[in-house]
C-alpha positions as CSV (number, residue, x, y, z in Angstrom):
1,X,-64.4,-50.5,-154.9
2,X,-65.0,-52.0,-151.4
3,X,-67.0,-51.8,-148.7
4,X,-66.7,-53.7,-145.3
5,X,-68.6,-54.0,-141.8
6,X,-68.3,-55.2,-138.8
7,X,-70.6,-56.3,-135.4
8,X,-72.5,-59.3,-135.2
9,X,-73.5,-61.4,-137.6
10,X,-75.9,-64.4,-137.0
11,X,-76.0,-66.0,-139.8
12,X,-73.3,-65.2,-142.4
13,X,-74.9,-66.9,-145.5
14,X,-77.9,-65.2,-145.0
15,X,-76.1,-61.6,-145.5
16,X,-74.4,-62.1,-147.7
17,X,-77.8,-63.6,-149.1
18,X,-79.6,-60.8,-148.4
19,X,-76.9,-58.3,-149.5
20,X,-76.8,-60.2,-153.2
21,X,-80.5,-59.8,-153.6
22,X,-80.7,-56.2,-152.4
23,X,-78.3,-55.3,-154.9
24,X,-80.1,-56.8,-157.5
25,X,-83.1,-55.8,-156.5
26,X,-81.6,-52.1,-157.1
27,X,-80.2,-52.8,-160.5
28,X,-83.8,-53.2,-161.2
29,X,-85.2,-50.3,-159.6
30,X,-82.8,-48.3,-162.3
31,X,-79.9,-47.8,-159.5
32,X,-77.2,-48.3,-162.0
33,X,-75.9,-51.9,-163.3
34,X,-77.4,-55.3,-163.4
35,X,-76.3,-58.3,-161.7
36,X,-75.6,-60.6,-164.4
37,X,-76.1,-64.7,-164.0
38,X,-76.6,-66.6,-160.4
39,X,-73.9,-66.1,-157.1
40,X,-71.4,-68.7,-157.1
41,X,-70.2,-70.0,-154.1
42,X,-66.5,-69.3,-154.0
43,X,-63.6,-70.5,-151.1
44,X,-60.3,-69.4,-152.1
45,X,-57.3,-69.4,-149.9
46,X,-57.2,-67.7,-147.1
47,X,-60.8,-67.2,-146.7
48,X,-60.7,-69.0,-143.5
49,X,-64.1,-70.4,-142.5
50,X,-66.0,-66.9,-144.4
51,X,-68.9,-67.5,-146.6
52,X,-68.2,-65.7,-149.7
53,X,-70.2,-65.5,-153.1
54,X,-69.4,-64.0,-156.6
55,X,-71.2,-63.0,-159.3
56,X,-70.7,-60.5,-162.6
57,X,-72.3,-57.3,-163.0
58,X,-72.8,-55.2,-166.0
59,X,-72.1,-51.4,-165.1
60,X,-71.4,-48.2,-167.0
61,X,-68.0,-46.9,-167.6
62,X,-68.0,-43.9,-167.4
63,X,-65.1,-43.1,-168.6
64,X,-65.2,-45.6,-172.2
65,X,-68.4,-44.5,-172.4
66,X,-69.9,-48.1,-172.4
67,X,-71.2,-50.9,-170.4
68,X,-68.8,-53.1,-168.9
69,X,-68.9,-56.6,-167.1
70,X,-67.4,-56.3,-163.5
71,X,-67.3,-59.3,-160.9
72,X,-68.5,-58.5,-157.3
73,X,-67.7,-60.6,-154.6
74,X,-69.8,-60.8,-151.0
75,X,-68.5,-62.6,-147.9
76,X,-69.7,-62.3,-144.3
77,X,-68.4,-64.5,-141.2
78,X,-69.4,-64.0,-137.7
79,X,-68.1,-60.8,-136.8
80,X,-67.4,-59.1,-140.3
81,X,-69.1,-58.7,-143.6
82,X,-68.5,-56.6,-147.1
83,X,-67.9,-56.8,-150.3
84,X,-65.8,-55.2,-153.5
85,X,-66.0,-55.2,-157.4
86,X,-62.9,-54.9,-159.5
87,X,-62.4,-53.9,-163.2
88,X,-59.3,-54.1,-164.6
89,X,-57.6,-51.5,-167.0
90,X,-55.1,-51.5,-169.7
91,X,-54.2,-47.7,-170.2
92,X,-56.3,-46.6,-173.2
93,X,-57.5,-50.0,-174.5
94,X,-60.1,-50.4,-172.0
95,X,-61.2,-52.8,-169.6
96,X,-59.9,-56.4,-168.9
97,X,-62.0,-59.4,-168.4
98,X,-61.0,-60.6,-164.5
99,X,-62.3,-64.1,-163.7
100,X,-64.4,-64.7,-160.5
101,X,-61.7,-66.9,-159.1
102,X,-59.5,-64.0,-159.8
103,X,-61.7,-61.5,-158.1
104,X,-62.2,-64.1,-155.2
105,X,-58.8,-64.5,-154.4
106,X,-58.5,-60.6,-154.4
107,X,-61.5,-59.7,-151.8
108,X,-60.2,-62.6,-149.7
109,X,-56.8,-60.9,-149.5
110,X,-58.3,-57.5,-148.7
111,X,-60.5,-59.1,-146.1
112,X,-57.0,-60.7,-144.3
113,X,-55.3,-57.7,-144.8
114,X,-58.8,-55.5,-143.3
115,X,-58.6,-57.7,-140.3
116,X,-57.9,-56.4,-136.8
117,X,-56.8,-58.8,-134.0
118,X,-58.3,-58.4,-131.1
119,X,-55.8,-57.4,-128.0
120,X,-53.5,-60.2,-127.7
121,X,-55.4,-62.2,-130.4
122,X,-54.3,-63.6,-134.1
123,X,-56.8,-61.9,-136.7
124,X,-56.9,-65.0,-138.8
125,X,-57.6,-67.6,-135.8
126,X,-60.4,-64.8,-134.7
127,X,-62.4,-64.4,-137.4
């Protein structure tokens, strides 16, 4: 699952800050999941000047009818901000444990990949 924004953004370790906190502030309202641990800053490659922070959360699975630990990843730069979770499945046997750096190396590529350049402008250089 992913989610991603774009506008202004002052001040990008703030959000993603702010966005961390919110979503553990609705873990504890009963909103489904809890945010499991503290955010670790993360920079993998191709990140490119984004602040970006990961942390595990323990959600329901549906579909194995238990809990299961997910990693969620956050990053915000000046002009774009989101985030994604990622579990990873093996057929029938259920769920596979994906490292942070793992999952941080994976929203960084969706955030390249998510990026538009600006008429007659290099995404990457922009952002």
């Amino acid at each position: 699952m992913s989610v991603g924004l774009w506008g202004e953004v002052d001040n990008p370790e703030a959000t993603v800050d702010a966005l961390l906190a919110y979503a553990a502030e609705q873990a504890t309202a009963g909103e489904g999941g809890r945010l499991l641990d503290s955010p670790q800053a993360v920079n993998p490659s191709g990140l490119n000047g984004a602040t970006m922070k990961c942390q595990y959360a323990e959600v329901e699975d549906a579909n194995l009818g238990q809990d299961v630990e997910v990693p969620l990843c956050v990053w915000a730069d000046n002009s774009t901000m989101g985030f994604a979770a990622f579990q990873k499945q093996a057929g029938l046997t259920g769920p596979l444990d994906m490292s942070i750096d793992e999952a941080a190396a994976a929203t960084a590529q969706l955030r390249s990949d998510a990026l538009v350049a600006p008429s007659g402008g290099d995404s990457e250089s922009d952002s």
